[in-house]
C-alpha positions in Angstrom: 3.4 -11.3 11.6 3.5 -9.7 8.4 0.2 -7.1 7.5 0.1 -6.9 3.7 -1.7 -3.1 3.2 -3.8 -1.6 0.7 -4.2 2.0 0.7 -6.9 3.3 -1.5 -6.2 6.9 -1.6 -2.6 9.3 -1.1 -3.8 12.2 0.2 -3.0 13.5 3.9 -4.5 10.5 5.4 -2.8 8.3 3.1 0.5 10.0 3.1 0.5 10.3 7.4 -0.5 6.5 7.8 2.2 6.2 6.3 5.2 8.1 7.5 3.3 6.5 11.0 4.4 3.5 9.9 7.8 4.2 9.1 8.2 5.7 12.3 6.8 2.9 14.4 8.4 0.3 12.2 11.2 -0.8 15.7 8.1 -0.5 17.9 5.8 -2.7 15.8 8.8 -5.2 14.9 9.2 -5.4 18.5 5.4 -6.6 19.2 6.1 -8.9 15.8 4.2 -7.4 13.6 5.7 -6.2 10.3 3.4 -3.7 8.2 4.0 -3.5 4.3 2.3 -1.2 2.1 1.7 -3.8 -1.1 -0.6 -1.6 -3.1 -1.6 1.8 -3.5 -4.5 3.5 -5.3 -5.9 6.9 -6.1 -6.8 9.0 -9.0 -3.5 11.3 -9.0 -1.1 8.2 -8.8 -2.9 5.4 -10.5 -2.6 1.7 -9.3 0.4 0.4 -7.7 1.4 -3.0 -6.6 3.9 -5.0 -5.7 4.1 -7.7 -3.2 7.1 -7.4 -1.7 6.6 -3.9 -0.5 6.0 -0.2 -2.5 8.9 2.4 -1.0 7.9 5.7 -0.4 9.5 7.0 -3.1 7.6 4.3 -5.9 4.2 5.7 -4.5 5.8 9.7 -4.4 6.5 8.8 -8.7 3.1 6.8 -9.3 2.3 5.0 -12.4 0.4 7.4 -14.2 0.1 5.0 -17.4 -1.5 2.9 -14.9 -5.0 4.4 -14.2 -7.3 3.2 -10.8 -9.8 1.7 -11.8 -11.9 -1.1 -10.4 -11.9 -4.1 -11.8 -7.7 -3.6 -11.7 -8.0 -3.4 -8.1 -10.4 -6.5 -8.1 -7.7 -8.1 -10.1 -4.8 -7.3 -7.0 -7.3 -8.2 -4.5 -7.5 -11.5 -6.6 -3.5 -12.3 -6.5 -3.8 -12.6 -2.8 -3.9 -15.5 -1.0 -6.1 -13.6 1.7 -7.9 -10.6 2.0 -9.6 -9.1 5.0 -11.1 -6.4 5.0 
């Protein structure tokens, strides 16, 4: 089952959930479940999306012509087909 993610905020917290992820990515695929960071928000970084997946390195850069703000992160929310929250 494939987890579409949303991380508002890339500080520790962010940044560890993560590299937890990455780590745990044979264990989770194992129980079926494939976790994909799709968008990415914070003040430093700006607003990231993409739904096939962000790599570390595309949230490491950020978009800073792209500020957070949010009715932009109403308008990703929006492209989904569900949200849960």
């Amino acid at each position: 089952m494939e987890i579409s993610l949303f991380l508002l905020g890339y500080g520790h917290v962010g940044k560890r959930l993560a590299q937890l992820l990455r780590e745990s990515e044979a264990a989770l695929a194992g129980l079926g479940i494939e976790p994909i960071i799709v968008a990415v928000a914070s003040r430093r970084r700006g607003l990231m999306f993409d739904p096939s997946g962000l790599t570390a390195g595309a949230i490491e850069a950020g978009t800073p012509n792209r500020p957070c703000d949010l009715r932009a992160t109403a308008a990703i929310l929006g492209e989904r087909k569900s949200v849960r929250v």
